[in-house]
N, C-alpha and C positions, 0 to 999 in steps of 0.2 A: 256308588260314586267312588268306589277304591279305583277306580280309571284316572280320574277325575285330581285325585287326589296326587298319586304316580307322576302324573301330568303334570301338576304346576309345582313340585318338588323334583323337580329330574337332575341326576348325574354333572355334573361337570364336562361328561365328553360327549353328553346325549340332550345342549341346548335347542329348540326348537325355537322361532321368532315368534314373538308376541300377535302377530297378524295369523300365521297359523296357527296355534294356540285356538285364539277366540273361532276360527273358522269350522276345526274340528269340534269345540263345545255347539255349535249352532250347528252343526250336523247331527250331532250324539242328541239333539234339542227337538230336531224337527216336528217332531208330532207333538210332542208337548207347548211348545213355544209358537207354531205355527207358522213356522219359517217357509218362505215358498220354496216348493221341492225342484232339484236337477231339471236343467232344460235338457229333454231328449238330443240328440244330435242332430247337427243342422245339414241338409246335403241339399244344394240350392234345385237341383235338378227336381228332387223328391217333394220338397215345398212347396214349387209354384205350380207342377204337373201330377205328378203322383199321388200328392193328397187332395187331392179337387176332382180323381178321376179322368184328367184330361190324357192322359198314357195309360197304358194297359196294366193293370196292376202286377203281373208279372215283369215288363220289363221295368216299374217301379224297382221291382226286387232284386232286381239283377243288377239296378244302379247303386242301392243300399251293398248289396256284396260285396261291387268292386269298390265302394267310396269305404267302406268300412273295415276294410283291409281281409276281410274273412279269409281271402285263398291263400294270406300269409303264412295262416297258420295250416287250413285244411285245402290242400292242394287239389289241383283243377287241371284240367287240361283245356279247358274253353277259355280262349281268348279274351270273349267278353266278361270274364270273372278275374282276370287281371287284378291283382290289387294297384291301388295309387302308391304303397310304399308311406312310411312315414318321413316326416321330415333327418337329411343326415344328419348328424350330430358329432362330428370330428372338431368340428368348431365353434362347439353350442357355447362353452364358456367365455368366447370374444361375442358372440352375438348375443345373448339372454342374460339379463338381469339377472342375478342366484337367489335375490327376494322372490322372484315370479317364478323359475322354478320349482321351489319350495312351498310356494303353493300350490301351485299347480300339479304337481303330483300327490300332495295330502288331500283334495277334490278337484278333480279335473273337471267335472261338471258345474261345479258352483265357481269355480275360478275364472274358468273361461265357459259362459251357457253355449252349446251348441256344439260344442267340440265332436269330433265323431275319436279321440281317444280314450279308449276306455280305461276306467277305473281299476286297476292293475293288484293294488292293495286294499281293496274296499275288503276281503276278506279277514285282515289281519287285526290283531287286538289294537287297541290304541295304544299302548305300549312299544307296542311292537312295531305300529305303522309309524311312529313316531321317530324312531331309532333307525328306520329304511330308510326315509324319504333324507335323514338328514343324512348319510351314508351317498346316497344316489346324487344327493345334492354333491356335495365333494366329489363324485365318481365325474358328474356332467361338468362340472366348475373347471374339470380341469384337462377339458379334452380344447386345445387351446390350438392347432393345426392353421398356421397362417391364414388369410383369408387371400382370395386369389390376388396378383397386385392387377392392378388398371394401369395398363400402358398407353401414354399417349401418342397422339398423331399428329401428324401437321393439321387436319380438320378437327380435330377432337381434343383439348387441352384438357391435362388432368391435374390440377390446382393438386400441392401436396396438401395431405390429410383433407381431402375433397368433403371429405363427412361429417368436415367438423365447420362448413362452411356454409352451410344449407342456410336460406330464406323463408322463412316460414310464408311472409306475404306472396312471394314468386310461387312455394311450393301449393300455398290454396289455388291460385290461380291454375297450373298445371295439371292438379288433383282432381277440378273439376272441366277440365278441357282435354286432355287426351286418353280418356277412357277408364279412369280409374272408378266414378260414376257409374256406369255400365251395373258394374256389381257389388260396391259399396256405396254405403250412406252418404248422398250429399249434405253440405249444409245449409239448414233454410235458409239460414240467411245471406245465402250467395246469389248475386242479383245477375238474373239471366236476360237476354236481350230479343229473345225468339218466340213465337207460339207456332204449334202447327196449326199447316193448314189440310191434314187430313179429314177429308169427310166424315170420315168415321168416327175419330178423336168428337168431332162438333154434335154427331149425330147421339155418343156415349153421354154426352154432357146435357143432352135434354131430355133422358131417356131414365127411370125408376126403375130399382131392382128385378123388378116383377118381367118389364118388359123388355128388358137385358136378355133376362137369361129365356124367353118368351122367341126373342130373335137370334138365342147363339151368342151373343154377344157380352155374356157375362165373363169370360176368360181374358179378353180382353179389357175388361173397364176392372178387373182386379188388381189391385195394389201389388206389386211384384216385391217380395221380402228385398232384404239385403242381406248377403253374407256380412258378417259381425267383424268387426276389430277385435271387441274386446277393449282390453286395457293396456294399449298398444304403448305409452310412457313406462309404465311398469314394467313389461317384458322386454323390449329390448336394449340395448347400446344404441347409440347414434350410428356407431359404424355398422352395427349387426345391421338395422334396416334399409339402411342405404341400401349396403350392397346385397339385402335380398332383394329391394326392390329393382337394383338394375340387372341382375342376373337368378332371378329364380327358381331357375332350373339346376342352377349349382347348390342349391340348397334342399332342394326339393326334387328329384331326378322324375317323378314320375308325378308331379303337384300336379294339380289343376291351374293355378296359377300363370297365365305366359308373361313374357316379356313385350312391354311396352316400347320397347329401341330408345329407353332412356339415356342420355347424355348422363354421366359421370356427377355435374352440378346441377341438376333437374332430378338423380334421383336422392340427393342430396337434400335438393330442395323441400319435395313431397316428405320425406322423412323429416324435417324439422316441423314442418306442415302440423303432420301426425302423431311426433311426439309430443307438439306443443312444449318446449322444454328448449332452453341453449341447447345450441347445436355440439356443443363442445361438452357436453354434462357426459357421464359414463359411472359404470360402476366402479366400487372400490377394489383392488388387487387384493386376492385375498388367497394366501398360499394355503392349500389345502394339506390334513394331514393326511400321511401316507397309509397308513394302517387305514382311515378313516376310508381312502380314494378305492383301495385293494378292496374291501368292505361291499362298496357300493357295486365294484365293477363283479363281485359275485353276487350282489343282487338282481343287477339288469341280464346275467345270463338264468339265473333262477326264476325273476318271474318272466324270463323269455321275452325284454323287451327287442333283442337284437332278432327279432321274427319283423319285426315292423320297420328298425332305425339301424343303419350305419353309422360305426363309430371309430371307425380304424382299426379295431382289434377285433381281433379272430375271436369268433363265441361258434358252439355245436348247435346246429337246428336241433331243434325237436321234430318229432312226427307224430301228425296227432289225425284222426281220421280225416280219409280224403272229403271233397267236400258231397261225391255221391254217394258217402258213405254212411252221411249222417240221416236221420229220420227227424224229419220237419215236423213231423207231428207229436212228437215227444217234447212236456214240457223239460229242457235239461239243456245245461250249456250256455252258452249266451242270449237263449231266444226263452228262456225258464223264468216265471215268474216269480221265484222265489230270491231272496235277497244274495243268497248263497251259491250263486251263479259263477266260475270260472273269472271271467273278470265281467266287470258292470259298463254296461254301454247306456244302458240309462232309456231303450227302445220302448217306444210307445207302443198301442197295441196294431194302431195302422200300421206300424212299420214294421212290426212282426209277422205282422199276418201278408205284409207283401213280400218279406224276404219268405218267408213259408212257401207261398206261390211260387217263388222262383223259383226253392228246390225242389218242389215236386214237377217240376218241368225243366232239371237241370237237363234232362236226356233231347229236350225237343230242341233242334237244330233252330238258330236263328236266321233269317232271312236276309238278302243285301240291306230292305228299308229297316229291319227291326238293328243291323248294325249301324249303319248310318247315324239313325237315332241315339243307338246308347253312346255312342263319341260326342255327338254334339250335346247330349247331356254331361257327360262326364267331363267336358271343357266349358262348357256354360256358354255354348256360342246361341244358344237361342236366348241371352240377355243382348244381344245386340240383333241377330238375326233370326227373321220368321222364314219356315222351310212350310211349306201343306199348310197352313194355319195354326202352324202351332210355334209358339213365341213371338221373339222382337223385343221392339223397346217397352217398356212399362211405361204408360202415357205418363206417368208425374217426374220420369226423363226425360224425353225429349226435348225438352227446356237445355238441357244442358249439353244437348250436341248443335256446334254451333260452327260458321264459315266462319275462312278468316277473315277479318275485317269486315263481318256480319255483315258477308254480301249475302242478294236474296236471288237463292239457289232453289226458293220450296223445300219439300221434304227430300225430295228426292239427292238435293244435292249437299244434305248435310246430315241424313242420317245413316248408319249401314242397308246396303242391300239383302234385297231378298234372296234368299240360298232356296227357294223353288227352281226347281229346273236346272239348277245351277252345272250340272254335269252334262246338260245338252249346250249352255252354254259356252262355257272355258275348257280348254284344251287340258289336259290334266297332270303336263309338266306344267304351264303357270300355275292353275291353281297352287299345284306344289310350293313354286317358290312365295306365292301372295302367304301363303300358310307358313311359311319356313322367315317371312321378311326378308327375302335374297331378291332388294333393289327393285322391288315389285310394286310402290306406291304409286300410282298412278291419279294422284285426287289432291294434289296439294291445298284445294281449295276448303276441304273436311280438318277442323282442326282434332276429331279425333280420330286414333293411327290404329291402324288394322294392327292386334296383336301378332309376336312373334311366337310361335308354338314349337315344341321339341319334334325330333323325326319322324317320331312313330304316329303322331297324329297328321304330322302333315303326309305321310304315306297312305295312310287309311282314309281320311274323307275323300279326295280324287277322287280312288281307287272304286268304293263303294258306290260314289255320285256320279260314277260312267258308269256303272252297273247297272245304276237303278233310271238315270232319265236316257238311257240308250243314245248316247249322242251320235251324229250324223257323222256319215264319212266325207271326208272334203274331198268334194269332187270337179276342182278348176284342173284343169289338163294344162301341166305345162306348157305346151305350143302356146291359149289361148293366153298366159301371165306376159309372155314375152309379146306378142302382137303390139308395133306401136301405136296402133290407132286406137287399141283398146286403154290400156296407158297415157296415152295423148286426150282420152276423150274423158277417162277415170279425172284426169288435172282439174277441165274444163268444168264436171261435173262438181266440183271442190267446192268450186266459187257461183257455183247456185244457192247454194245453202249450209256445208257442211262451215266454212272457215267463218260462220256469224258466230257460231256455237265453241268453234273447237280448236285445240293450238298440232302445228305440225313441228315433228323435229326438235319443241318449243319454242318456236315462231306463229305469233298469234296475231289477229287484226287487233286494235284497239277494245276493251271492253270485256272479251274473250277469256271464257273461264273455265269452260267446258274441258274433259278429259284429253288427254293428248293422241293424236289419232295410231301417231310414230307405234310400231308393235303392235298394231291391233292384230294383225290376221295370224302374229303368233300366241294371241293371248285367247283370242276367241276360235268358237268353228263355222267352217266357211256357212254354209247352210242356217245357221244359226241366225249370222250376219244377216242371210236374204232375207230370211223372215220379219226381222228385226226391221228393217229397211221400209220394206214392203207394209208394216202395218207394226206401230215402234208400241202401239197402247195395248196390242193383244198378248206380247210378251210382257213386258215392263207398266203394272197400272200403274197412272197414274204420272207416268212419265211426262215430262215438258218436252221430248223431241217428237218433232211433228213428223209427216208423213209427205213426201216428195211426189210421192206415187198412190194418191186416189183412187180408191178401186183398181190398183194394181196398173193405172195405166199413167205413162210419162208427162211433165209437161215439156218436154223438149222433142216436138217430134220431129225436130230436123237435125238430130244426134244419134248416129247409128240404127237409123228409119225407125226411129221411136223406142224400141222394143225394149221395156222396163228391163229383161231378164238379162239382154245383152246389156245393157247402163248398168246394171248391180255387176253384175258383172267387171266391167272396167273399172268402177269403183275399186273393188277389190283388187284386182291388177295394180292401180296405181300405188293404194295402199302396203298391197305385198311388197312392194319395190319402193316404196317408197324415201330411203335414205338415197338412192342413187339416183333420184328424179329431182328435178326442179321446183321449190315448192307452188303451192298457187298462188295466181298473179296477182290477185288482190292484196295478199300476203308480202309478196316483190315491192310492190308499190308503197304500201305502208312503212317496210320498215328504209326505205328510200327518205324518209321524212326524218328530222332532226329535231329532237326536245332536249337539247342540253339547255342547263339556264346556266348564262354565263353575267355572274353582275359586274357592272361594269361602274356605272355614276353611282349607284345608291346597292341599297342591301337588297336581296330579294327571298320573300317570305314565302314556306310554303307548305302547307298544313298535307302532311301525309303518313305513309305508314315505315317504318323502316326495321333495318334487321338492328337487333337488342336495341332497339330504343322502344319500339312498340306502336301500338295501333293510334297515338297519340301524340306521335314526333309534330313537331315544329320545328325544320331545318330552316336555318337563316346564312344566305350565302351572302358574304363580303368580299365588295374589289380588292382588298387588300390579300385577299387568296388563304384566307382563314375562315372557317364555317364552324358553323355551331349546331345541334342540334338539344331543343328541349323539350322533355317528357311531362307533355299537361296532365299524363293522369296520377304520376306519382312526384311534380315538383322538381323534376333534375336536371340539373345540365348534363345530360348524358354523354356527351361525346361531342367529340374536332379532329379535325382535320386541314389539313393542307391541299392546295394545288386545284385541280377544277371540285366545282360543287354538287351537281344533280343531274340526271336526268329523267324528267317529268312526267316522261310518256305513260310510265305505268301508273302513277297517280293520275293524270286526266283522260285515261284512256283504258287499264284494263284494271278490273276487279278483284283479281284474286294477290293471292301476294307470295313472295316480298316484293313491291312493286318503286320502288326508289331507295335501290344502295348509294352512297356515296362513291362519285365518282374518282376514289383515291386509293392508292394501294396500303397505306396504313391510316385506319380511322382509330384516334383517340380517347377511351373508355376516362372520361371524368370524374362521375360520380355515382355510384350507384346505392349510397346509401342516403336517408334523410338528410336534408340538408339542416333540419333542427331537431334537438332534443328537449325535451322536456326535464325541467329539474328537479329532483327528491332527496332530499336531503342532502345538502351539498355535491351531489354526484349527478351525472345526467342516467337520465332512465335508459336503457338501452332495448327498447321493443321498437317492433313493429309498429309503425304511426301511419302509417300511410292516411286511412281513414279520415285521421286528422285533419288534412290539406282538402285545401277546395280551390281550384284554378278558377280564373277570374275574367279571364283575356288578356290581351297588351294592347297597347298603346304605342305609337309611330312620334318618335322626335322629328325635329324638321330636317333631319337627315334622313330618315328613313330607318332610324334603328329600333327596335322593339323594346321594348319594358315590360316584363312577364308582370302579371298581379294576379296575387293568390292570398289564400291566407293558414297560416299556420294556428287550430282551434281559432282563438277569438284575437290571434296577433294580425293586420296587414302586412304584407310582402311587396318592396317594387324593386325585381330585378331583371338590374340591365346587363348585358353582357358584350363587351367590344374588343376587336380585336387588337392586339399592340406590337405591330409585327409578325412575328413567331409568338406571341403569349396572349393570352385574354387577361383582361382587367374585366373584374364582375361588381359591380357598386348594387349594393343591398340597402336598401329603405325601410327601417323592421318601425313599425308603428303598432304601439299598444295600448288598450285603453285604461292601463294598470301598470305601473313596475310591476315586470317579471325577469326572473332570472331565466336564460335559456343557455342550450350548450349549442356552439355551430358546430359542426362540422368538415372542417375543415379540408380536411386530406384523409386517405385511406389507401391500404394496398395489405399484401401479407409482413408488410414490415413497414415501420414508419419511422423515421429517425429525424429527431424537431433537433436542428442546431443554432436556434436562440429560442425565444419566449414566443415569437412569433412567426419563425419559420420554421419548413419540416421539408426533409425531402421521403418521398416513398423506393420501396424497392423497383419501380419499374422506371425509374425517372425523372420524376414528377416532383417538380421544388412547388410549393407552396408558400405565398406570404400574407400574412394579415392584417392589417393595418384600423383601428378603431381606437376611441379613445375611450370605450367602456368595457374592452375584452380582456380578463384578464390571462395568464400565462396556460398554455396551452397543457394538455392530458393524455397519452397513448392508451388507448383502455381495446377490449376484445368485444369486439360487436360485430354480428350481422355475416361470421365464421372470416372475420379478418382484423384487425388493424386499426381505428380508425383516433388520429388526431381531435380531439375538439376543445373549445378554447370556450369559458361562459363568461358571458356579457350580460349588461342590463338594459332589458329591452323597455325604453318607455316610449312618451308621445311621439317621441322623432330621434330614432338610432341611424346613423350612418356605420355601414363598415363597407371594407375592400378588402376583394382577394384577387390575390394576383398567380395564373397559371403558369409557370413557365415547362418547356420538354424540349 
């Protein structure tokens, strides 16, 4: 125990933190104490296919290769043995907590389970590993390289210090609707609105182990893991995660990871989400010493961490056997069972014996399907996509891919597509760009968003996916595209059946949610098209588009003497050409028709969906040319405006959304934090309440004005909101069945400036006044990554208050 002893008597310049400390005694413990041992490393591809036998256990091994960085060190000239590279590190000490580094390099495996970094120091005394890690610590702390700036746009506003502004309620929401699900842990307790109705999913459900796997069908009714967080509060800065989460490729040049096309305050959001913690919390500045920093940076070139991680500074590779150089069969090196290994990766025996596989067939050329595969293993696209039967969604997801405004699309129109055949389908410049995100979405109606991937992968699936499903040559002969009868008859043909389903140009009939037709014949291939047409369930199961042509024959047989081939044909004609043609008349006629609501004698009320208000607006338009819109699922008066009020059409007429913007060139953002706070010790609590609130309905004066009623936990609410001019007057009703104290909420913005007891103006504007006769003098405190005013008051059996908007 002279380790031991060393250890908790150490140096003055060689402190270690009391967390690692206890972490290296329960390592030094293990067998003794029975502490459970290193999680092997997690490589999600290798989890849910490779150890089940569902991939071949060679190209298992060839996935463990490239995820494990192997060719960093022992060099390859196969493509497919690419390593991922490790995370950069120019700017680890703005992004990483220096507590989580610090342990994290004392046990990587116990620190974080699954990590695929290996153990670097696992050979060194404890002495000695002790006096490293705090070296390296100081060497990382202070590699401090700007982080990129986010410049904003006229479409894209970037709030200063965006990261310290995050929602944690907004970011749950977000987390679990645009894909981040897919391949992390949802939370049980997030209430989803969906079931499938895949036959299969139904037929899994009545079906016992035995007779799963009896039918095939055990790979499918398997739990599909989850890539790990970890201890995501611990490890990073508010700012570090934001901005990996909105650009990950800047962090990670070669990660698995892609980019979600997060907005600046959504990935803001997800990161307060994740950290669970004030948005604004960060580590403490902590000046490293120099001697201490110089120290570290000849550690990370000694144990050769700069094989794996960029840091800005110039370090010498090593060379160490190529990787056809090495003998898989020899226990020695990283695949050696002995503790004494080069560095520790922590490798089970399955995963040894498939990397094994691999090199003894490094010489065997891979195939266009066996590369195919190792990409969309190595990006994890079979957690969304099934390609030959192998992958997709994991049934206990599905729940969490949902439309917007939980229209019913079936599966087909809210979960990702089959990547079968996919290279006979799409032309393999789109593909390209769907893969790259370059303006490619085509499905607004899916609230989850096809990832943005780096070049090199968006150049290699195409590429292979035209290789392997041999796609068709398009063969429409320019003469026949220009014919106008074929074009004239392609229109005609629209308004039989295609404009029920589909929007043109984005003009749609009423109801209409289906894909937009506009660029189809750049996005698809011709051939493809016909078949598709011609019989839509033998490509696409499952699919809801029907078939026009029965047994391949027309029912229009007095449209180009019938002849299916000639009608697919103009189809596509019209299509090809389709911006410079006339839409269809149906379509003409529809949007010929008028749904503005204009009030006039009374207010008029209308429950729909809208942009930042949400799937639960209540717009209220007044003659007085003032509108209001409020949010029944989280309690707000979110927003006003001036001048006309709505247009309807999309809320009684089409499905997908955003289907009712305010008809005004500037709509007025109100409130977007709780309207009440909860009290603790004479201060208001500053979380997330949402939870709290329960909408109630409203209620019609005999003017026709609304009175929202909800209740704040066990308070009632009756607020009315009226216009006064240019200002709203809001009269609040707080009824309780106990004095309680609460805080309102007054005003909020990135700056609040209160010039009396009861009023406040914001940086954007916005005067605020309060009027009550139980509220006392008002509080500017940091909430919610802004500003916000609140003023507390005694809520009993009957409180009135008033706030008055003015802009």
């Amino acid at each position: 125990m002279t380790w031991l002893v060393k250890f908790v008597c150490p140096s003055t310049a060689a402190i270690i933190s009391a967390a690692t400390f206890l972490l290296l005694v329960a390592l030094r413990l293990d067998g003794a104490m029975g502490v459970e041992p290193a999680t092997p490393p997690f490589v999600i591809g290798f989890e849910r296919f490779g150890r089940h036998g569902d991939i071949a256990n060679v190209q298992a091994g060839r996935l463990l290769v490239s995820e494990l960085n192997c060719t960093a060190c022992h060099s390859s000239d196969l493509a497919w043995f690419a390593p991922k590279t490790g995370p950069r590190l120019e700017s680890v000490g703005l992004v990483l907590q220096p507590e989580w580094i610090e342990r994290f390099l004392a046990a990587p495996q116990h620190s974080k389970p699954g990590t695929t970094m290996p153990d670097v120091l696992g050979r060194l005394e404890p002495t000695e590993r002790d006096a490293v890690t705090e070296s390296l610590v100081a060497y990382l702390t202070s590699l401090k390289t700007p982080l990129s700036e986010v410049k904003a746009s006229g479409a894209v506003p970037v709030p200063h210090e965006f990261w310290n502004r995050g929602d944690a309620v907004a970011g749950r929401e977000l987390y679990h609707q645009v894909g981040c699900v897919a391949c992390h842990t949802p939370d049980p307790e997030y209430a989803t609105r969906v079931e499938s109705d895949s036959a299969i999913d139904k037929l899994i459900d009545s079906l016992d182990a035995d007779e799963l796997e009896e039918l095939g069908l055990g790979a499918a009714a398997r739990r599909v893991e989850s890539i790990p967080h970890n201890d995501l509060p611990g490890k990073y800065t508010a700012q570090g995660l934001t901005m990996f989460l909105l650009d990950p490729a800047g962090f990670r040049s070669g990660g698995r990871m892609p980019s979600l096309k997060l907005l600046p305050t959504e990935a803001a959001h997800i990161a307060a989400y994740l950290l669970e913690i004030p948005a604004s919390q960060s580590h403490a500045s902590i000046r490293p010493d120099d001697k201490l920093v110089a120290l570290g940076r000849q550690w990370f070139a000694t144990l050769k961490c700069n094989q794996c991680h960029a840091t800005g500074d110039k370090f010498a590779t090593q060379d160490f056997l190529a990787l056809d150089q090495l003998d898989p069969a020899r226990d020695q090196g990283c695949l050696a069972s002995s503790p004494d290994s080069t560095v520790g990766f922590n490798l089970d025996e399955t995963q040894v014996a498939a990397i094994r596989e691999a090199l003894h067939a490094s010489s065997t050329k891979m195939d266009d399907i066996d590369r195919m595969q190792h990409v969309l293993l190595q990006m994890n696209c079979y957690a969304c996509h099934e390609r030959d039967g192998l992958g997709g969604l994991g049934r206990e997801r599905k729940a969490f891919f949902e439309t917007v405004a939980s229209v019913d699309l079936g599966d087909e129109g809210r979960l990702p597509p089959s990547l079968t055949g996919v290279g006979g389908k799409l032309k393999s410049a789109w593909f390209k760009k769907v893969l790259l995100g370059d303006k490619a979405d085509i499905r607004p109606h899916m609230r989850i968003r096809m990832p943005k991937f780096h070049s090199q992968v968006a150049e290699a699936i195409p590429k292979h996916a035209a290789l392997i499903d041999d796609p068709p040559t398009d063969r429409l002969a320019e003469s026949k595209s220009e014919r106008p009868d074929l074009v004239d008859a392609g229109r005609e043909l629209m308004d039989v059946g295609c404009v029920q389903c589909h929007a043109f140009r984005g003009f749609a009939l009423p109801g209409v949610v289906g894909v937009d037709l506009a660029g189809v014949t750049n996005r698809v291939h011709e051939d493809w098209f016909r078949e598709f047409i011609l019989n839509p369930g033998e490509l696409k199961s499952r699919t809801r588009m029907p078939t026009f042509f029965p047994d391949g024959k027309s029912q229009l047989p007095t449209l180009l003497g019938g002849d299916s081939g000639e009608q697919i044909t103009a189809i596509w004609s019209y299509l090809r050409n389709l911006e410079r043609q006339p839409l269809p008349q149906k379509i003409v006629e529809a949007r010929s028709q008028n749904y503005e609501l204009k009030p006039t004698e009374r207010p008029i009320i209308l429950r729909t969906f809208m942009p930042d208000v949400g799937t639960h607006a209540i717009a209220v338009g007044f003659p007085s040319g003032t509108h209001i819109a409020f949010d029944a699922q989280r309690m707000l008066l979110a927003a006003a405006w001036h001048g006309r009020f709505i247009d309807a059409q999309g809320t009684w007429f089409i499905r997908s959304a955003p289907p009712a913007p305010p008809l005004a060139e500037k709509v007025r953002a109100i409130q977007t934090a709780p309207l009440f706070l909860a009290d603790g010790d004479d201060s208001p609590v500053v979380a997330s309440n949402v939870d709290d609130y329960r909408f109630g309905g409203y209620v019609l004066s005999d003017r026709g004005v609304p009175t929202f009623l909800y209740s704040f936990k066990e308070i009632q609410i009756e607020d009315t909101v009226t216009p006064l001019g240019l200002e709203l007057r809001r009269r609040l009703l707080v009824r309780s069945p106990t004095n309680t104290k609460l805080w309102l909420v007054a005003s909020e913005g990135v700056t609040v400036d209160p010039f009396s007891s009861m009023a406040s103006r914001s940086d954007d504007g916005m005067t605020v006044t309060v009027t009550a006769e139980d509220c006392g003098p008002g509080h500017v405190i940091d909430g919610a990554g802004k500003r916000l005013w609140v003023l507390p008051f005694a809520a009993r059996q009957s409180t009135s208050i008033e706030v008055q908007y003015k802009w």
